[in-house]
N, C-alpha and C positions, 0 to 999 in steps of 0.2 A: 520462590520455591524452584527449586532444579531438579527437574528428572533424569535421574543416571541411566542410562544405555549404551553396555556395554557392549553388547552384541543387537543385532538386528530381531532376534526373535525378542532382547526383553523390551525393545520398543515396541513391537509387536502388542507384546505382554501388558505395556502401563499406557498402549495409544487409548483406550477410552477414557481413562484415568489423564490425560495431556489436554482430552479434545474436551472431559470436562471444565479442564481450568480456563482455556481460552476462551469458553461460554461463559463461566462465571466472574473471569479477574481481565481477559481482553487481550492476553498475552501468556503464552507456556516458554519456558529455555529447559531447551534439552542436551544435556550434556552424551553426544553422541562419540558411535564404536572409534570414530576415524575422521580427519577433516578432508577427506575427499571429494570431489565435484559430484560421485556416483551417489556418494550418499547423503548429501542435501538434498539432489534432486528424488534420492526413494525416498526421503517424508518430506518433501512437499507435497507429493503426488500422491500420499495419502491422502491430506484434507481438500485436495482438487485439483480440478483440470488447469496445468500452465498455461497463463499470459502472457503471451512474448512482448517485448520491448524492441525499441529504437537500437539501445545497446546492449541487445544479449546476441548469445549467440545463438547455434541450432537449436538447440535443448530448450533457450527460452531463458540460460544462465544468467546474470548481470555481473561483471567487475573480474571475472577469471584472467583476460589477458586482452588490449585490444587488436591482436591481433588475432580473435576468433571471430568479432564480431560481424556479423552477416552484410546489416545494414552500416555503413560508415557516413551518413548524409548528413548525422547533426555534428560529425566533429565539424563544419562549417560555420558551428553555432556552439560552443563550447562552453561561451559564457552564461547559455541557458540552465546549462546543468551543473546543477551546485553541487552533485553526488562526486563531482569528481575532481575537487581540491578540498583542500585542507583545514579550508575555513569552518569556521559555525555553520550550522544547517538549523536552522531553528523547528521547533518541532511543527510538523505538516501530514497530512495526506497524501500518501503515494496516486499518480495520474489524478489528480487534482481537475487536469487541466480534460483530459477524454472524455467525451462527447460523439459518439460514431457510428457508424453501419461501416459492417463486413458484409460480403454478396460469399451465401454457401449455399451448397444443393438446391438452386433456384429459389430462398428464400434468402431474407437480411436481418443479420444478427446485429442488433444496438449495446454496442461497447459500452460500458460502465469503467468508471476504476476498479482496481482491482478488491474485491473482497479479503485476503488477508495477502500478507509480503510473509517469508522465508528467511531471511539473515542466516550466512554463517559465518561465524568470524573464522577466516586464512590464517591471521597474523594481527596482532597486538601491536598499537603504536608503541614509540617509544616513548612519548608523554603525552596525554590527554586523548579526546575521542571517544571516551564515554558514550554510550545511547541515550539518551534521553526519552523518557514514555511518561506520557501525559492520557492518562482515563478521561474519556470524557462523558462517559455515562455520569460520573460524578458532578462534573463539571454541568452537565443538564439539569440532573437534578437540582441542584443549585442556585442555577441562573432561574428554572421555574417557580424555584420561592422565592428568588429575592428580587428578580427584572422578568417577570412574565412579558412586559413590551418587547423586550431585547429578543426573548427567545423567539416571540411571534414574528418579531420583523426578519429575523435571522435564520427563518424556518419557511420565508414568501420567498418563492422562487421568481427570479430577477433579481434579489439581492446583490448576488455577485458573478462575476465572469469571471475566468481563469484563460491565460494564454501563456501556450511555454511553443515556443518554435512554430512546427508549423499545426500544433494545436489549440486547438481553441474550446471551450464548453459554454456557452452563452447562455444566460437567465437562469443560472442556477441557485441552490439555495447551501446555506452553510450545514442546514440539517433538513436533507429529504426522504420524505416516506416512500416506502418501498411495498410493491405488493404482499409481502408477507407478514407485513405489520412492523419492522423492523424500521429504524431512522439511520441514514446512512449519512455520515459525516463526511463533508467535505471543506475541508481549507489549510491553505496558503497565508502567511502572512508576508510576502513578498513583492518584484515586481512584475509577478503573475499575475494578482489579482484587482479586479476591476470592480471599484463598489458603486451603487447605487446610490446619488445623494440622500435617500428617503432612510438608508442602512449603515450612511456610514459612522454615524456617533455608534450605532450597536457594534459593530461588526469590531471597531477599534476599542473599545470594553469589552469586546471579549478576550481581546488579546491582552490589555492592559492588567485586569481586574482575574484572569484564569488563567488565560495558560500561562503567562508570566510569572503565575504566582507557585515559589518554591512547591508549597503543600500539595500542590496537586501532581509535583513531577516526581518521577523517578531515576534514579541513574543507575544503568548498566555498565560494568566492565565485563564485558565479555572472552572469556581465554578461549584459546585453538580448541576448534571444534567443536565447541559450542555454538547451537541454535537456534536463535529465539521464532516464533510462532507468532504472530502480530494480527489482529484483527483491526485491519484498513478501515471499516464502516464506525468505529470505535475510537481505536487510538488514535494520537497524534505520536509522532516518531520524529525524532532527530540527533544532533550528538553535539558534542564539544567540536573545538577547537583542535588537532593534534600536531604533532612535529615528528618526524621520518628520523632517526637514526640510519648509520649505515644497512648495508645490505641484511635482510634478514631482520630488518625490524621496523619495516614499512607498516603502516597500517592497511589491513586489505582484508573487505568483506565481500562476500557474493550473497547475491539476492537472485530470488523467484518471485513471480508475484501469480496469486491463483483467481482465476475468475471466477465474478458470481455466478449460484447456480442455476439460475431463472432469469437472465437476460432476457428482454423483450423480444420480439421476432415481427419483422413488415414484411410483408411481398407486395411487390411493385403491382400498382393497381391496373395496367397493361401487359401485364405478365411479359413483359419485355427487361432484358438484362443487359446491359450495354455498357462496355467499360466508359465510366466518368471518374476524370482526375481526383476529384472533390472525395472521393472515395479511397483511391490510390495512399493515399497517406493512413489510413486507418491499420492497411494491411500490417502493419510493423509492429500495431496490438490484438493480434487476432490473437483465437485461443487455440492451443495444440491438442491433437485426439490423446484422449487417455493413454499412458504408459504400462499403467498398472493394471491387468485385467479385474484384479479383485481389490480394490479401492475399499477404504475403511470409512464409515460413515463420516461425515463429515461435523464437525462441533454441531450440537444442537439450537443452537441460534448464535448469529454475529450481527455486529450493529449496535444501534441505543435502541433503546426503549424507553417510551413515556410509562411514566407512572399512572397506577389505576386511578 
């Protein structure tokens, strides 16, 4: 389903109606006024607060130009990031790999991946590049009736580790519970992640046996301007393959990513704040103060959810 918004008030108009579908189906595309940088980022900034990245720029943007980009430290590391050649990207979880404390107003915010990603398609390849989305509420359910061990083991945190540059998230699980009752998806099937011998026959049927398998995917071609809405704790996300023709028909998407809304919160048990390195790398996923004074509720639940 595509929501037409043609001007900013009828987005306005059908956002309860968008934030419903991302609650129920895990993903909304909105076929927006303009493909402007101004107006991906006023509806991303309705369903929440921006996550800035490694490679965005001030706004927190991802893929506009690199020559906005704030932080330049992982072009040193280039082959970590698959977002930005041409090959397959098999479908994953955005910040996979984050795991962190940021130090604000004398307390410390514990980074999460990002609760849902923004896309807007710039430009259209010239052949392939499709989206790929993979449900994996469906995929839960499923595995709960047919490998209850798979899901248990795949749900013990330790399971698996993720490492992309200079992040790392250690002892995590493929599906964790969250204080709001919500299961929050995370995985990589790449050479990010780190399995637990006790997890690895699960963890590689999940891959083999789900998300490899057509019926549960989806494929996107996305035209200019178009937006898709992604719920991170949920889908899995990826694309084809594409090829660049001449000028003007590059493939080229920008991404936001929004933070969850109940990150945990420490305060140092010395009430002492001291710059440590170990921390310094987090800064480049901190989250941005609101843009929007009057922010539109945010979808009524994200994530899987166990069945009763």
């Amino acid at each position: 389903m595509v929501f037409f918004c043609s001007t900013r008030e009828s987005f306005a108009d059908r956002y309860g109606h968008i934030a419903d579908h991302v609650a129920s189906c895990g993903y909304a595309i909105i076929d927006a006024w303009d493909a402007e940088t101004s107006t991906l980022q006023e509806i991303a900034e309705h369903f929440g607060n921006v996550q800035t990245h490694i490679r965005a720029d001030a706004n927190g943007l991802v893929g506009i130009s690199t020559e906005t980009i704030v932080n330049r430290d992982w072009e040193k590391f280039r082959s970590e990031y698959s977002g930005i050649t041409s090959d397959e990207f098999m479908p994953h979880t955005d910040g996979s790999y984050l795991h962190g404390l940021v130090h604000r107003d004398g307390k410390y915010i514990q980074l999460l991946p990002p609760k849902m990603l923004v896309l807007q398609c710039w430009q259209s390849a010239a052949a392939g590049g499709d989206s790929i989305l993979i449900d994996v509420q469906q995929v839960y359910d499923d595995l709960a009736r047919e490998n209850p061990g798979d899901l248990k083991i795949l749900s013990t945190k330790g399971c698996v580790s993720y490492c992309r540059d200079d992040q790392i998230a250690l002892d995590r699980a493929v599906f964790e519970c969250l204080d709001d009752g919500a299961i929050m998806l995370r995985f990589r099937y790449d050479s990010t992640a780190y399995i637990a011998d006790w997890a690895s026959e699960a963890f590689h049927n999940l891959q083999r046996n789900y998300f490899s398998n057509p019926r549960y995917q989806v494929r996107l071609a996305l035209a200019k301007g178009q937006i898709v809405v992604i719920d991170n704790y949920r889908m899995l996300h990826g694309r084809d393959s594409f090829s660049d023709g001449g000028e003007g028909k590059e493939r080229k998407l920008r991404r936001v990513w929004l933070a969850y809304d109940r990150l945990p919160v420490l305060r140092n048990a010395a009430d002492q704040h001291r710059e440590r390195r170990a921390l310094k790398r987090f800064e480049a996923y901190d989250i941005r103060p609101p843009a929007i004074a009057a922010r539109m509720a945010p979808p009524r639940s994200i994530g899987i959810r166990a069945s009763a």
